[in-house]
Structures are given as structure tokens and as C-alpha cells.
BALOBA-1460 file (C-alpha; in Angstrom, 3 decimals):
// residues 80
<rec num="1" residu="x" x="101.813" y="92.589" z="117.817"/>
<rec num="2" residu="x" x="97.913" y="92.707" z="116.318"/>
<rec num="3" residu="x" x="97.916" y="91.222" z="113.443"/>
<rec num="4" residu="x" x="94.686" y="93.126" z="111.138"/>
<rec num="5" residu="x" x="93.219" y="91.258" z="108.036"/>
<rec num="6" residu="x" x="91.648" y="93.002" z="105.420"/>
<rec num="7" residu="x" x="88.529" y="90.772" z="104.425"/>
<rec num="8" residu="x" x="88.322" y="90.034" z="100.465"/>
<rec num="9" residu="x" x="84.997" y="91.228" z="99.693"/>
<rec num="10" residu="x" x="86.344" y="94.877" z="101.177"/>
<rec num="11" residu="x" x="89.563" y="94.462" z="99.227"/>
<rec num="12" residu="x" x="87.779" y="93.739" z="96.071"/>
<rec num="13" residu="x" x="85.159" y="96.664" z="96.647"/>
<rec num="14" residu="x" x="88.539" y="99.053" z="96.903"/>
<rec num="15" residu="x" x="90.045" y="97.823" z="94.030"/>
<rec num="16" residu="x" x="86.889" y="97.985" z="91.863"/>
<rec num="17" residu="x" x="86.178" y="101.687" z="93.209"/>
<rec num="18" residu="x" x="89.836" y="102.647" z="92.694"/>
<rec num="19" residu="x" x="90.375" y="100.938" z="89.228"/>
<rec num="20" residu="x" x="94.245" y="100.728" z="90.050"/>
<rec num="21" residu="x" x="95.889" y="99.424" z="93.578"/>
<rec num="22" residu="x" x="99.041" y="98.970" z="94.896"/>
<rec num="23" residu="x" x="100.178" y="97.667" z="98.285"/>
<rec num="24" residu="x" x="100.316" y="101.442" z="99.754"/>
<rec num="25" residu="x" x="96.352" y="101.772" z="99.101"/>
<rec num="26" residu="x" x="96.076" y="98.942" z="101.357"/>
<rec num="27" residu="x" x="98.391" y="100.357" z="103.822"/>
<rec num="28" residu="x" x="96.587" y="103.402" z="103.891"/>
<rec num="29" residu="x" x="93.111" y="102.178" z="103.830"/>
<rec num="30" residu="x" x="93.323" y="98.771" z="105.888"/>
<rec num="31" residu="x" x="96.048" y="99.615" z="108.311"/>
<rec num="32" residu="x" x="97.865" y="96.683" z="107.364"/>
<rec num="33" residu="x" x="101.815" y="96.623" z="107.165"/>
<rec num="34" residu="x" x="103.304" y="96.416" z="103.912"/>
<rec num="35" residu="x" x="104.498" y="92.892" z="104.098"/>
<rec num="36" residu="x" x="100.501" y="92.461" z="105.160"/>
<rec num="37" residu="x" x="99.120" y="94.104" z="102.051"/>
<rec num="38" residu="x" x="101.549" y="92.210" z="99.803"/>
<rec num="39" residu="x" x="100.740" y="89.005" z="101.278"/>
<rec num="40" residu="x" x="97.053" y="90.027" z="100.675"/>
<rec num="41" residu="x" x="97.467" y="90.651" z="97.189"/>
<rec num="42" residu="x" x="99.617" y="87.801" z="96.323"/>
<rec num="43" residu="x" x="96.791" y="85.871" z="97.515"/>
<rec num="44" residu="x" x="94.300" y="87.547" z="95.395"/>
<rec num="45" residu="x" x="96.605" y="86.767" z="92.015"/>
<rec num="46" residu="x" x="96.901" y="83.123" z="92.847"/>
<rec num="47" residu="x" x="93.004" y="83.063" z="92.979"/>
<rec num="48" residu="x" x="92.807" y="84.596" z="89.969"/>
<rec num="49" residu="x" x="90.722" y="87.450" z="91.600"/>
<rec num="50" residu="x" x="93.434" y="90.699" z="90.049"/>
<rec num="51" residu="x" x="96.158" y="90.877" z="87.266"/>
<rec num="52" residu="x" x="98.963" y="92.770" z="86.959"/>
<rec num="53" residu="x" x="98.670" y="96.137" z="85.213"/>
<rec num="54" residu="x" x="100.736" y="96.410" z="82.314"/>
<rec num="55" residu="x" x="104.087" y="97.131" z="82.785"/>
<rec num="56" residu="x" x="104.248" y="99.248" z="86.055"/>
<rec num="57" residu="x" x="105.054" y="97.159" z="88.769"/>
<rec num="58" residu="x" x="103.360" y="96.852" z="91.717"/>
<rec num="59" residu="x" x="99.928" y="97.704" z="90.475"/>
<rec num="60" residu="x" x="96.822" y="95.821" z="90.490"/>
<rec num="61" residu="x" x="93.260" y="95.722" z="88.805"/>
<rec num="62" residu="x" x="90.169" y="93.469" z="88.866"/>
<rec num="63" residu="x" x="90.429" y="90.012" z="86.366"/>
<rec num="64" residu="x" x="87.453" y="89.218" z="84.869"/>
<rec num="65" residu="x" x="87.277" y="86.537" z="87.401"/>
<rec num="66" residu="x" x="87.739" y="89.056" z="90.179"/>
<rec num="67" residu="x" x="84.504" y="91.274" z="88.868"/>
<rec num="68" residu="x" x="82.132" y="88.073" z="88.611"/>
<rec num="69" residu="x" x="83.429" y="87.096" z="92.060"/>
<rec num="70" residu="x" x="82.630" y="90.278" z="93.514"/>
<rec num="71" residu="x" x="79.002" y="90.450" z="92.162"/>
<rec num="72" residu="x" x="78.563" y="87.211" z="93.600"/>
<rec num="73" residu="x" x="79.506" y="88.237" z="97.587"/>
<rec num="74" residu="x" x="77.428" y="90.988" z="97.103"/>
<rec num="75" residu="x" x="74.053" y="88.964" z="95.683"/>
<rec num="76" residu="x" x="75.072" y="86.232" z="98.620"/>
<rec num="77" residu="x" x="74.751" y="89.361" z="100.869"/>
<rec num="78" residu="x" x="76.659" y="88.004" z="103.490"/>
<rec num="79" residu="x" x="80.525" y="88.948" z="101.971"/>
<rec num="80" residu="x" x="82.850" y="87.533" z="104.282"/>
């Protein structure tokens, strides 16, 4: 079984063009298996990089930390 990784800098740049995510968008747009997209955005809370939206369950948006870390890849130029 391949095993795909969706790299952070990409994941950010989807949840910043999308506003909202959940673990389907990452399904969808990564190829990754649900228990991969989870695991991907668990990681993301524990850095601090999204929050929770609201109430709704499941759904994801940019922290504050998340935005400055994204502008940062992308003047480093090389987002890995």
C-alpha cells in the first residue's frame, strides 16, 4: 500500500483558498485516505497552524499563526 503525503505548504495554500476544510477536501484534492487527511490535520492543530470552526465539527480554518506561517514558505520560496 502507497502511502501519499500531502506537503504543508500545499495544505495551507488549500485551506487559505477554500476558507473552510474538512478531511473530505483533502480526500478529494490530495488523494489521501481519510484516516490520512485526519492525521494531517491533527498535525496542523497541534502546531497551531488551523482552529476549529465554531461549532460544526470537523471543519477547519487558518489561525493567525497558520496565515503568518504561510506567508513565510512562500517569501522562503522553497515551501517544503
Amino acid at each position: 500500500m502507497q502511502v501519499v503525503k500531502a506537503p504543508k505548504f500545499e495544505v495551507l495554500k488549500l485551506i487559505e483558498q477554500k476558507e473552510i476544510i474538512g478531511p473530505i477536501d483533502l480526500v478529494d484534492h490530495f488523494e489521501l485516505s481519510y484516516h490520512g487527511a485526519r492525521n494531517c490535520l491533527a498535525r496542523l492543530k497541534k502546531a497551531g497552524l488551523i482552529e476549529p470552526l465554531g461549532i460544526e465539527r470537523g471543519k477547519w480554518t487558518l489561525s493567525n499563526k497558520g496565515i503568518n506561517h504561510l506567508e513565510f514558505l512562500r517569501r522562503r520560496g522553497n515551501a517544503k
